[in-house]
C-alpha positions as a printed Julia matrix, in Angstrom:
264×3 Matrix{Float64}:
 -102.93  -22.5   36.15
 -101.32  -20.48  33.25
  -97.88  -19.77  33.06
  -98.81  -15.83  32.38
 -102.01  -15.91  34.77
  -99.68  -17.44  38.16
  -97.11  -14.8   37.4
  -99.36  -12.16  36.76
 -100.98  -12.34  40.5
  -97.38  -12.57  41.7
  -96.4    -9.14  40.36
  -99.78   -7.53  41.75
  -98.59   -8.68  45.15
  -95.4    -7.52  45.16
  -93.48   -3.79  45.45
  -90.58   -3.93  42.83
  -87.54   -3.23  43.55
  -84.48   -2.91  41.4
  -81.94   -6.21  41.62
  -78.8    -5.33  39.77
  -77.58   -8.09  37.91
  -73.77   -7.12  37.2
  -73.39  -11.01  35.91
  -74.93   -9.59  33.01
  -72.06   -6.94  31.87
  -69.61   -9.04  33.48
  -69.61   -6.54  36.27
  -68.41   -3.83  33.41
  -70.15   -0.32  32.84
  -71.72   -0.3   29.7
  -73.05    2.44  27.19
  -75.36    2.67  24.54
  -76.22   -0.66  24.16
  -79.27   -2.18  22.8
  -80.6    -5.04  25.16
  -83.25   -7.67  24.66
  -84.53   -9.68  27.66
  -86.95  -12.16  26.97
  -89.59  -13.68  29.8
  -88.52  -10.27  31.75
  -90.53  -10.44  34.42
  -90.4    -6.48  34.95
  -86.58   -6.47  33.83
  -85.66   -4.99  37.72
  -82.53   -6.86  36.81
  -81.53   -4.48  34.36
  -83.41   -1.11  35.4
  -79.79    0.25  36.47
  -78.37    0.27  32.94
  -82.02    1.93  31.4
  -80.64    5.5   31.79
  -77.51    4.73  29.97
  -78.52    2.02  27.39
  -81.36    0.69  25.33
  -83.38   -2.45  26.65
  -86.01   -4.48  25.3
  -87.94   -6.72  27.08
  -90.85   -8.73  26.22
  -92.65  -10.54  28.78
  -96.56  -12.39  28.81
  -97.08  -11.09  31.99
  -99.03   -7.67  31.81
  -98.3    -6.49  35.25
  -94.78   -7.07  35.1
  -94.9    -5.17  31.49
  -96.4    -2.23  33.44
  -93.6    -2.37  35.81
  -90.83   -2.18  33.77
  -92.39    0.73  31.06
  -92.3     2.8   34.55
  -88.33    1.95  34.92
  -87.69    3.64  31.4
  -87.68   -0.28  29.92
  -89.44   -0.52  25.97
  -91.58   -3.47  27.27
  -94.66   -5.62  25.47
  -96.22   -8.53  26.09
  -95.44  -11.34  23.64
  -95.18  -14.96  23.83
  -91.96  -15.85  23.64
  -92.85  -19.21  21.68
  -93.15  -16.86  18.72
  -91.08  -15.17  16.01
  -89.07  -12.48  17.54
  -91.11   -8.89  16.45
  -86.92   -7.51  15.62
  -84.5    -7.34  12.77
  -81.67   -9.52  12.16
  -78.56   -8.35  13.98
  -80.48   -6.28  16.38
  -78.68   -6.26  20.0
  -75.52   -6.15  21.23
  -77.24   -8.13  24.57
  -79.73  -10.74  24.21
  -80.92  -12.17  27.96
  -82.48  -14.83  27.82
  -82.88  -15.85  31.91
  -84.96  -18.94  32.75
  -87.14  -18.55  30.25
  -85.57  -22.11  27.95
  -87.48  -24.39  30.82
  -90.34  -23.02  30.34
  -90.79  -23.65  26.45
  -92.48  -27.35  24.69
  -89.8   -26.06  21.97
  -87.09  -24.15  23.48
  -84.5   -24.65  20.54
  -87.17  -22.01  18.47
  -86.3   -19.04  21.04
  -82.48  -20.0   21.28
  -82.58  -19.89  17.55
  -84.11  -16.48  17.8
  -81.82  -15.22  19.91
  -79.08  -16.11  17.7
  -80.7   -14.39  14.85
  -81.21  -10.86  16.68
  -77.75  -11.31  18.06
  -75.06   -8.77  16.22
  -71.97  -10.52  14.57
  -70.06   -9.2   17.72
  -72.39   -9.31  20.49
  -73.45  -12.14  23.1
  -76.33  -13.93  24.64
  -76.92  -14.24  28.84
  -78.7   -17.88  29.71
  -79.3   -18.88  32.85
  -81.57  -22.07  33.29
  -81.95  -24.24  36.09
  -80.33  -27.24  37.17
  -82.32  -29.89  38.67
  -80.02  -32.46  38.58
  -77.61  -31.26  41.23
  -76.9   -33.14  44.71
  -79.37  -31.48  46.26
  -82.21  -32.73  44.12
  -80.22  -35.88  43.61
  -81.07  -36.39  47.23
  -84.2   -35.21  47.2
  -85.27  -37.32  44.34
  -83.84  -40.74  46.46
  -86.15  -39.73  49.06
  -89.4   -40.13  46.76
  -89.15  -35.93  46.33
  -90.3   -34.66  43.14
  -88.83  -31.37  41.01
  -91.04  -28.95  42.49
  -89.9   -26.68  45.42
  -90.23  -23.6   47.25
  -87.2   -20.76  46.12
  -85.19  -19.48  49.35
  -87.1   -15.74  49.01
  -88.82  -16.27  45.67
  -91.92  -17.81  44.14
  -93.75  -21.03  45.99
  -93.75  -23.11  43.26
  -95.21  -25.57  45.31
  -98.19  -23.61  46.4
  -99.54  -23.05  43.16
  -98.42  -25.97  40.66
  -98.61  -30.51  41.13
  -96.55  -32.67  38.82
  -98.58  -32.59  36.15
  -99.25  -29.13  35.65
  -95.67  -27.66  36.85
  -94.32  -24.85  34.64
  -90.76  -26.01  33.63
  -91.3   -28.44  30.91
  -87.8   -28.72  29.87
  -84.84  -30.23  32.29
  -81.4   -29.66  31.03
  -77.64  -31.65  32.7
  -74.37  -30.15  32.39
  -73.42  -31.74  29.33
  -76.7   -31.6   27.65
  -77.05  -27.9   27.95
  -73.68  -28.28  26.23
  -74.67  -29.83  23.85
  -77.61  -27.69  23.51
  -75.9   -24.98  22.45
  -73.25  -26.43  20.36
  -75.87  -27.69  17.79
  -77.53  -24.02  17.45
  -73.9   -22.68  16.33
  -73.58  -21.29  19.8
  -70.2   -21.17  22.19
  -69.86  -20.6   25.8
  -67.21  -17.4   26.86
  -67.97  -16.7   30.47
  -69.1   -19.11  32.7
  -70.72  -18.28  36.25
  -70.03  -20.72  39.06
  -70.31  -20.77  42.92
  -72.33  -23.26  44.7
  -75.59  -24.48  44.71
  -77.89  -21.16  44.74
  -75.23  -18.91  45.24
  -74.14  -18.71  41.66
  -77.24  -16.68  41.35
  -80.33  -16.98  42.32
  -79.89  -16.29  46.12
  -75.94  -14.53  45.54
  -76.11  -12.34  48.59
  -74.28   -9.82  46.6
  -77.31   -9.43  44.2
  -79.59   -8.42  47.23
  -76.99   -6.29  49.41
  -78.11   -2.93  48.67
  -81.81   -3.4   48.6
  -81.11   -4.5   51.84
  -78.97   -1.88  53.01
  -81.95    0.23  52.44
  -84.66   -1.71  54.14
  -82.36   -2.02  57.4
  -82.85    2.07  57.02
  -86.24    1.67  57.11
  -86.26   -0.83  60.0
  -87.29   -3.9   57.94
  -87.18   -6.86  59.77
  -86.36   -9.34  57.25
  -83.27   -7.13  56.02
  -81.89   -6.45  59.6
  -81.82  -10.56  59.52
  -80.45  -10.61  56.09
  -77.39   -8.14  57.74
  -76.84   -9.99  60.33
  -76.38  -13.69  58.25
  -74.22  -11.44  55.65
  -71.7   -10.94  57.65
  -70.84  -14.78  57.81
  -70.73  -14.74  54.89
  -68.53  -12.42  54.19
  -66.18  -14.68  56.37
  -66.71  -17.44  54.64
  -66.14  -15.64  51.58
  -62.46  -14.48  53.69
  -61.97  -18.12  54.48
  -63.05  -19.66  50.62
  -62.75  -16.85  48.01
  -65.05  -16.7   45.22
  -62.76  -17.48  42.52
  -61.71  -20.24  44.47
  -65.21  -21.78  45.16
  -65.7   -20.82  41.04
  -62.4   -23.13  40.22
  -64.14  -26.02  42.89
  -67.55  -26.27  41.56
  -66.02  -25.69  37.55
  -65.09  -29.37  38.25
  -68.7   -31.06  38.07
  -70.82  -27.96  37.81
  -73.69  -30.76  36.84
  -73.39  -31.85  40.93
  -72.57  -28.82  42.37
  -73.94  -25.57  41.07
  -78.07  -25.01  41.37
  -77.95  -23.66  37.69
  -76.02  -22.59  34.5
  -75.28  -19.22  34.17
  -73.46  -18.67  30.99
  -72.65  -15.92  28.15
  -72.04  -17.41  24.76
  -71.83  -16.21  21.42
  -71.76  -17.36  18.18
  -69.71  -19.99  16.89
């Protein structure tokens, strides 16, 4: 199955809802900004800075694209294996959110990014990890890569080994590395562990949910109720804590590499 064809029945299934991502502003308000997200998806992630900035976002999937032009995004499809259709020293925000993995030549988009990037602006990656202890263990139990996201896609439903959609696996120090040889330089780093540095941060889904409980979802009552042990754990082992913890072998620990860098 296609890459653009899997996510394109995904998007037809699903009602879209907005999922702030404050990681990407550092949690800061910002203002007339021009923002480029590439493999958007339908951008929902940054729908809540649309009114008040700029964004791009350029996805293959044509049902996502619909989504986002309704949310006030300047969406198109466009493979992101190509030339970027922009100007040099475009966007004071490039995003560029597990989108590397999925690229035979992932260096080319990176590259791109850099290029659209202004002088004194800065690129969001987040990739996965598949190399932390979790798939460490999996993998010394005969498991392979390929698993089903806590609330997301079944990868496992739709792809095998030999036709899975990440292509590209990056380690701690590689990703490093990565980005040092494309004139690139972390400044923010994002950690918590395993899936909680992002992709299932209950933080990221709290008001969405706050608003299904209102409308007697089931799923978000249950989402409430887990939340609030959470938010004692979070009481008992602060964020910034758990941030300074997993900072010391991210590689083992975190689920994924969220990062901002700019150039070098």
């Amino acid at each position: 199955m296609k890459q653009s064809d899997f996510f394109n029945q995904e998007y037809v299934k699903i009602d879209e809802e907005s999922i702030a991502d404050w990681k990407i502003v550092d949690y800061k308000l910002v203002l007339g900004k021009k923002i480029l997200t590439v493999g958007s998806g339908s951008a929902s992630d940054l729908w809540f800075l649309a009114d008040r900035n700029k964004i791009y976002a350029l996805d293959l999937a044509k049902e996502a694209i619909n989504i986002a032009r309704l949310h006030g995004i300047h969406a198109s499809i466009y493979d992101a294996q190509n030339k970027l259709p922009y100007e040099d020293n475009t966007f004071d925000i490039v995003v560029l959110k597990d989108i590397l993995e999925h690229l035979v030549e992932p260096e080319k988009l990176l590259s791109e990014g850099k290029r659209l990037l202004k002088n004194d602006g800065y690129m969001v990656i987040s990739i996965p990890n598949n190399f932390s202890l979790w798939f460490r263990i999996r993998m010394l139990f005969g498991k392979n890569l390929i698993w089903k996201a806590l609330g997301g896609f079944d990868h496992t439903k739709y792809f095998e080994e030999w036709n899975y959609m990440h292509l590209r696996f990056f380690t701690w120090v590689g990703f490093q590395k990565f980005l040092e040889v494309h004139g690139l330089k972390i400044i923010k780093t994002f950690w918590d562990f395993d899936t909680l540095a992002h992709y299932n941060d209950p933080e990221m889904y709290l008001e969405i949910m706050q608003q299904r409980v209102k409308e007697g979802n089931l799923i978000a009552k249950r989402f409430m109720f887990y939340y609030r042990f959470f938010k004692i754990f979070s009481l008992l082992f602060p964020k910034k804590l758990r941030s300074k913890v997993v900072s010391l072998n991210p590689g083992l620990l975190c689920s994924g590499f969220y990062v901002h860098v700019k150039k070098a």
